[in-house]
N, C-alpha and C positions, 0 to 999 in steps of 0.2 A: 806556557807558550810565550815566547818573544814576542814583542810588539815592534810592530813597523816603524821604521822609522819613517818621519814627515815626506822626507826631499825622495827616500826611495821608488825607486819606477816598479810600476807593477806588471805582469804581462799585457792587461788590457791597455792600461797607460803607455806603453812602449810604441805599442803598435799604433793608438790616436798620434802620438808624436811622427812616426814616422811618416804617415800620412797630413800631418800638421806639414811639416817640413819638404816632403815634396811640393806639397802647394807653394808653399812660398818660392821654392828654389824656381818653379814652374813659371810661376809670374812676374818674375823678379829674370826673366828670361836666365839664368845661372850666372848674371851679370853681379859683380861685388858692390854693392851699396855704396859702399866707401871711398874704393879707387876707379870702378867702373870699369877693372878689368875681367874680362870674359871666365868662366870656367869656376865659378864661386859653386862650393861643394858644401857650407855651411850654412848656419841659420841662426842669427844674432838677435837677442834682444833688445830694440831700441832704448828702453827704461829695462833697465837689470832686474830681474827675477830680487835681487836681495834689496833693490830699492821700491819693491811693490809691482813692477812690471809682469805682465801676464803672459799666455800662451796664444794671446788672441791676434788672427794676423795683422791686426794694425799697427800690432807692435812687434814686427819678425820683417825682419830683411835680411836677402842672399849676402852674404859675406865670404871673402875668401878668406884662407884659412891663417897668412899675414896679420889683416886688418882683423880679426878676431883677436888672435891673440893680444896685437896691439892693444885696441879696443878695453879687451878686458871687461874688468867691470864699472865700465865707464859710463857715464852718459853719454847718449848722443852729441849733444851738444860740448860738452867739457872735450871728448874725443877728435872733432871736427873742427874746434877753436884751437887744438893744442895741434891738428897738423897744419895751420894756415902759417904757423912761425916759422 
């Protein structure tokens, strides 16, 4: 038998996420974290999943789908300093 891998989504995992991610997008009124424009259909990690950041929503903001990929895997803060130039 194959072993899973770590990062792989599992069914029940899929479906906590999607339910992760309405919340946020919910509360975050579907407004983008970043540019503050309306219509944000994503859900960004503020500290990156590969720098330790988690799935817990203190660290999950609406994002649109731009400022994501911008963003990348950026820090918050490195992210936010590099559009003030």
């Amino acid at each position: 038998m194959a072993l899973r891998r770590e990062n792989e989504l599992t069914h029940k995992n899929y479906h906590l996420w999607k339910k992760q991610r309405l919340l946020v997008l919910r509360r975050d009124c579907y407004t983008c974290h970043y540019c503050g424009n309306p219509g944000a259909n994503e859900v960004d990690h503020v500290i990156p999943r590969v720098s330790g950041g988690g799935d817990e929503l203190s660290n999950l903001v609406a994002s649109c789908r731009l400022c994501n990929l911008k963003k990348g895997k950026k820090e918050q803060a490195v992210f936010l300093g590099s559009q003030s130039t």
